[in-house]
N, C-alpha and C positions, 0 to 999 in steps of 0.2 A: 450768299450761297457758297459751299467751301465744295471744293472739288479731289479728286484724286492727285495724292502726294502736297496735300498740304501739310504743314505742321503745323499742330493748336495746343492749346492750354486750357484746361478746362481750370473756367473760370466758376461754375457753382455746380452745386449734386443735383446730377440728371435721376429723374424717376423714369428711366427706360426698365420695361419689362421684357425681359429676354434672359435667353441660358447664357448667353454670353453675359462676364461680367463687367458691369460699368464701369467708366474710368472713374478716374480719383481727383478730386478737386485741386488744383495746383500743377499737376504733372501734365508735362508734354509727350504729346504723340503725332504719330504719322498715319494720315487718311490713307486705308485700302479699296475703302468701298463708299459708296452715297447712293442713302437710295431713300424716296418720298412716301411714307407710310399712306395710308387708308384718311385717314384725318388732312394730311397736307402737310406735316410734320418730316422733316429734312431729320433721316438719321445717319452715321455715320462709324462706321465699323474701322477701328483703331490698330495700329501695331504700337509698343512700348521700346524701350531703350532695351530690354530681356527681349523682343522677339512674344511675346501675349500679347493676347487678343482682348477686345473689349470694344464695349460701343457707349456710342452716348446722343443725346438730341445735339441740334446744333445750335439750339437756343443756350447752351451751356458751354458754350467753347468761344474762343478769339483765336484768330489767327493771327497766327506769328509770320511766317513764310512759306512759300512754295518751292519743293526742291527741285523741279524744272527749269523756274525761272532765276534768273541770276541777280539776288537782290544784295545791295548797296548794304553793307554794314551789318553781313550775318557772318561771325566769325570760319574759316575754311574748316576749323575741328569739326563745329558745329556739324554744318553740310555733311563734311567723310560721316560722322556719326550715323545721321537719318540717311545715308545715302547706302550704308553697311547693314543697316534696320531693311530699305528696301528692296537689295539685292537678295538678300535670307530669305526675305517672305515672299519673292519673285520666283525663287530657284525651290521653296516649297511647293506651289501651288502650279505650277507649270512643266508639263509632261512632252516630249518629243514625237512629234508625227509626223510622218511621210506623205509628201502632198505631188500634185502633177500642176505646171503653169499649163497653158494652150496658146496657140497658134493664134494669133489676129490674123483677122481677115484680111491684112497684105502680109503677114508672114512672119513678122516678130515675135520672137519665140515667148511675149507676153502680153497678159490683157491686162489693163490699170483702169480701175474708173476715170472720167474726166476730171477730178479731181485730185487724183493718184494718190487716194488714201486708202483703196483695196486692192486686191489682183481679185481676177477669175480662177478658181484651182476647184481641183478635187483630189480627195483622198486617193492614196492608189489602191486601197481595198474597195472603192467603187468607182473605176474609171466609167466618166459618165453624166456623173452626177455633180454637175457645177456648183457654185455658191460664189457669193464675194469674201475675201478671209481680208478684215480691215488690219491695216499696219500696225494698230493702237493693241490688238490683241496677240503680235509677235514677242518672242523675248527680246530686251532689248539687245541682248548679243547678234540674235537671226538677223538683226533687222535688213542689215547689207547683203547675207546670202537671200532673203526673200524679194530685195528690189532689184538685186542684179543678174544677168545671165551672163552666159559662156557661151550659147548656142548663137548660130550666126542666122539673118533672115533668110526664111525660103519659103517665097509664097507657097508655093503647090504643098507643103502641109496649112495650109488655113486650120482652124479649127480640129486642132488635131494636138493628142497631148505631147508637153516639148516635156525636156528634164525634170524628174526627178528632183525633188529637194527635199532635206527634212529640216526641219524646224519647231520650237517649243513654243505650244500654243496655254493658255489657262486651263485646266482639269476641265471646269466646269463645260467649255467651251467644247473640246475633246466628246465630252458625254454628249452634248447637244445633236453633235455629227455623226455622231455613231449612229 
């Protein structure tokens, strides 16, 4: 199973039907998206060394590397390459929104799941109306303004909205909320 920000090589021509165009047999790309068709069939939505787009099955790909994880024997050009590939198509696709942390219930000016891979926020065009915003859907510049604060604890706001923050969340994600 290949997952987001791998690098692969399509190894034979995929018969994906779709607007988007297929990759090209031999050429390397970088995973933006995965997602499991109707059949059961793992597809996977590409960026190129250009910045185009393109998909393919994943029965037609090897993977080469992952650019999160730090692997043994993948040249530094390499990496800066796919790393400048996912920075472009990050700073396309991700739009800036104004969110509110709250109050836990002893008074720190934030809510983190038990897991601390979401906060509690909401929009500030609807104070109110809570959600969890997971870390994995921040830019990766936010990610420090979204896990840390300035404000200092004070119980007696519990539940009540603390700062103000903005931060770049996915397009997609943006429309979901609205």
């Amino acid at each position: 199973m290949f997952k987001v920000n791998d690098v692969i090589r399509i190894t034979k021509k995929s018969r994906v039907k779709s607007k988007v165009p297929v990759a090209i047999k031999g050429e390397n790309y970088l995973i933006t998206s995965v997602y499991i068709n109707s059949y059961g069939t793992q597809k996977l939505y590409l960026k190129d060394k250009e910045n185009s787009d393109y998909i393919v099955s994943a029965n037609a790909a090897e993977f080469l590397f992952n650019l999160e994880e730090k692997e043994q024997g993948v040249p530094s050009h390499v990496i800066e390459l796919w790393s400048s590939v996912k920075k472009n198509w990050i700073n396309e696709n991700y739009e800036p929104v104004t969110f509110n942390h709250y109050y836990d219930w002893q008074g720190y000016p934030m809510i983190f799941s038990r897991d601390n891979s979401a906060a509690l926020v909401s929009k500030t065009t609807s104070i109110g109306e809570t959600f969890w915003l997971n870390i994995k859907n921040v830019h990766p510049d936010d990610k420090l303004k979204f896990t840390r604060s300035h404000l200092k604890v004070e119980p007696e706001l519990k539940d009540k909205p603390s700062g103000e923050f903005t931060v770049r969340i996915p397009k997609w994600l943006n429309k979901k909320l609205s």
